[in-house]
TORKOL-4160 file (C-alpha; in steps of 0.2 Angstrom, whole numbers, padded with zeros to 4 digits, m for minus):
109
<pt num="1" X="0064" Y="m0044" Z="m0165"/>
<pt num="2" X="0054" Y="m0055" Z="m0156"/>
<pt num="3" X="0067" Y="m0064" Z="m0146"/>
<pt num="4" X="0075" Y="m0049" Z="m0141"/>
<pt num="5" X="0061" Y="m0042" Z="m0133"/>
<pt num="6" X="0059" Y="m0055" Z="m0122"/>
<pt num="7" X="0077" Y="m0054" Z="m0119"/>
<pt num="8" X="0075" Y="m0038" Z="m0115"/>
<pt num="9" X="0060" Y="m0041" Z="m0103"/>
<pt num="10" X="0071" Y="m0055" Z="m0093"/>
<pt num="11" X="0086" Y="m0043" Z="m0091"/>
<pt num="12" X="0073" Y="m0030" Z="m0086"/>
<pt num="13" X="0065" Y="m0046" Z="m0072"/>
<pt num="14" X="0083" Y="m0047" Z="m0066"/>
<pt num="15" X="0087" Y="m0031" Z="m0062"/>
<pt num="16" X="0070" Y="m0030" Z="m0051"/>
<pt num="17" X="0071" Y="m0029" Z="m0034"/>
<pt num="18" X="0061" Y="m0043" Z="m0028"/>
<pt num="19" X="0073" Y="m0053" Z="m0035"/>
<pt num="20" X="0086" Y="m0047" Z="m0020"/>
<pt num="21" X="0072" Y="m0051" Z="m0008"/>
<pt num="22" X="0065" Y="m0068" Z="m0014"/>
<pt num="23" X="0076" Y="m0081" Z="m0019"/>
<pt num="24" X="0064" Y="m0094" Z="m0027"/>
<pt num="25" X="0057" Y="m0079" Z="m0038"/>
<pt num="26" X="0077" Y="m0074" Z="m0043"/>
<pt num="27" X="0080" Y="m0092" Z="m0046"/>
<pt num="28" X="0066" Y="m0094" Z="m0059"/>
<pt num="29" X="0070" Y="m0078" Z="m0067"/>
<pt num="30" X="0086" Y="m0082" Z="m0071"/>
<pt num="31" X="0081" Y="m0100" Z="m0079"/>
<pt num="32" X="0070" Y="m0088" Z="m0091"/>
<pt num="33" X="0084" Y="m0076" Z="m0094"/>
<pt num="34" X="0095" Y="m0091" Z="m0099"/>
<pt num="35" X="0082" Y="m0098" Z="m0109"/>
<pt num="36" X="0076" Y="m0084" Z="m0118"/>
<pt num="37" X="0097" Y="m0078" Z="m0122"/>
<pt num="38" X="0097" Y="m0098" Z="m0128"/>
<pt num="39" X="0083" Y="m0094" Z="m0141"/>
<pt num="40" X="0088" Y="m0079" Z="m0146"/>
<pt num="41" X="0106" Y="m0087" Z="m0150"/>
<pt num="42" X="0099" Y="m0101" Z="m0159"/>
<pt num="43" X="0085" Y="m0089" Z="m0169"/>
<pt num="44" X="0101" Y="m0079" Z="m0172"/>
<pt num="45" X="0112" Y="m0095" Z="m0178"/>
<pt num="46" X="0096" Y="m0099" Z="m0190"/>
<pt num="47" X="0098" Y="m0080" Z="m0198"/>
<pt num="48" X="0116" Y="m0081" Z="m0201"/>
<pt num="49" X="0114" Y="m0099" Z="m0210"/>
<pt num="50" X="0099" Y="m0091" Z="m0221"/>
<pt num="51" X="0085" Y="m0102" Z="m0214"/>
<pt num="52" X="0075" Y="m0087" Z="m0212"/>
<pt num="53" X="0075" Y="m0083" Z="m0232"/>
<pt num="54" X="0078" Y="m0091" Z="m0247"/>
<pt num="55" X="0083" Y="m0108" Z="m0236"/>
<pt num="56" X="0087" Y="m0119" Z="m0249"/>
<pt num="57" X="0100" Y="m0112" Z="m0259"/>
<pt num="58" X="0109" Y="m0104" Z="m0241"/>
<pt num="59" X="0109" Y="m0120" Z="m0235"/>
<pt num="60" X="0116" Y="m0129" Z="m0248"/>
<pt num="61" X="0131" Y="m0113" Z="m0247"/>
<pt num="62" X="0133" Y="m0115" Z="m0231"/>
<pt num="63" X="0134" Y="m0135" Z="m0228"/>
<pt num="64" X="0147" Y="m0135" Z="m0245"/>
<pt num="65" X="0158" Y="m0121" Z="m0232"/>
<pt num="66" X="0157" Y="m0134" Z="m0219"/>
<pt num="67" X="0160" Y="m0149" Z="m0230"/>
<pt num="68" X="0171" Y="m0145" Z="m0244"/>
<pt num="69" X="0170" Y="m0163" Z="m0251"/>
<pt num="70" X="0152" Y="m0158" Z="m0254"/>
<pt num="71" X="0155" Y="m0146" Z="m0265"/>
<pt num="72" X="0168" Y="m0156" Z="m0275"/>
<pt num="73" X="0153" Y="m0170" Z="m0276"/>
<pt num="74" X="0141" Y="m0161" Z="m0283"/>
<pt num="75" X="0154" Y="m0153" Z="m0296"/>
<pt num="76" X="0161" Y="m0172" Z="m0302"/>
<pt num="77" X="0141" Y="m0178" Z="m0301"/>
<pt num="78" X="0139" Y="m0162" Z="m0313"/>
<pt num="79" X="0154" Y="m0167" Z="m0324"/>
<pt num="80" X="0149" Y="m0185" Z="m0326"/>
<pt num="81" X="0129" Y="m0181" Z="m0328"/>
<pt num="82" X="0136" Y="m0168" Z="m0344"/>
<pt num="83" X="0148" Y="m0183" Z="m0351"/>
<pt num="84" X="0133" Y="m0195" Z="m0347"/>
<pt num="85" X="0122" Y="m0184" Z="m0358"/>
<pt num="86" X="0134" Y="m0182" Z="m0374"/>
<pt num="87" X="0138" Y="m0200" Z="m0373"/>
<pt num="88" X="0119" Y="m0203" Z="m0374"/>
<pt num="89" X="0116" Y="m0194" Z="m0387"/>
<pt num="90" X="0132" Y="m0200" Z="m0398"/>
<pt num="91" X="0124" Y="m0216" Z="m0395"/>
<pt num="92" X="0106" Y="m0213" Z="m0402"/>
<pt num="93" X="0114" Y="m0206" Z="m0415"/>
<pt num="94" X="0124" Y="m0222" Z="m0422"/>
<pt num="95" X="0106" Y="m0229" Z="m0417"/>
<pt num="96" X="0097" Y="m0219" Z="m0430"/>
<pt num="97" X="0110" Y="m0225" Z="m0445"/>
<pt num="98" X="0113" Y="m0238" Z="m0455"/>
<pt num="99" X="0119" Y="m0254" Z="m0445"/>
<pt num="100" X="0136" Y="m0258" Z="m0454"/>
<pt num="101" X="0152" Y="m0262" Z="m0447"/>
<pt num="102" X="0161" Y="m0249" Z="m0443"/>
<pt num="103" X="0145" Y="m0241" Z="m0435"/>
<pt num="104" X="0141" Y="m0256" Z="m0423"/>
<pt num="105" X="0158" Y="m0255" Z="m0419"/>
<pt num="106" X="0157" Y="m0238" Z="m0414"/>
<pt num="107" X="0141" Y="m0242" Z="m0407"/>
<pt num="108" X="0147" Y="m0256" Z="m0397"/>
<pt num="109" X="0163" Y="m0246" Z="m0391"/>
């Protein structure tokens, strides 16, 4: 809201009439209106990717739209993490029992 306002005030400086009759005054304004429409686009911009809330999570959604390989990443990462995990645990369990043959050749394998 806050950008707009002062968009709203530098449209308002432009249509003054002082800025017909001085040049120098006309000039600055318009650097301010162009500045100000440049921080409100970009203040915009950080709504729309979700900076302005819950960031993390909107960021994360919005960089996989942009980079799909992201997403595909993070989903083999997941997969591999999950068949990390099982493989783990099949392991500590040979671990736990006896140490014969066929158990250190599961083991080993």
């Amino acid at each position: 809201a806050m950008s707009k306002s002062a968009v709203k005030i530098s449209s308002d400086l432009l249509s003054n009439p002082l800025c017909e009759q001085e040049p120098s005054f006309l000039e600055m304004v318009t650097a301010f209106d162009t500045a100000m429409k440049r921080m409100d686009a970009f203040n915009q911009e950080k709504v729309n990717m979700g900076l302005a809330g819950d960031g993390e999570s909107r960021v994360c959604c919005w960089f996989s739209s942009v980079f799909p390989s992201l997403n595909v990443a993070v989903k083999r990462r997941e997969q591999t993490l999950q068949d990390y995990k099982r493989l783990q645990s099949k392991v500590e369990k040979y671990e736990e029992k006896e140490r014969t043959g066929p158990v250190l050749a599961k083991l080993h394998q």
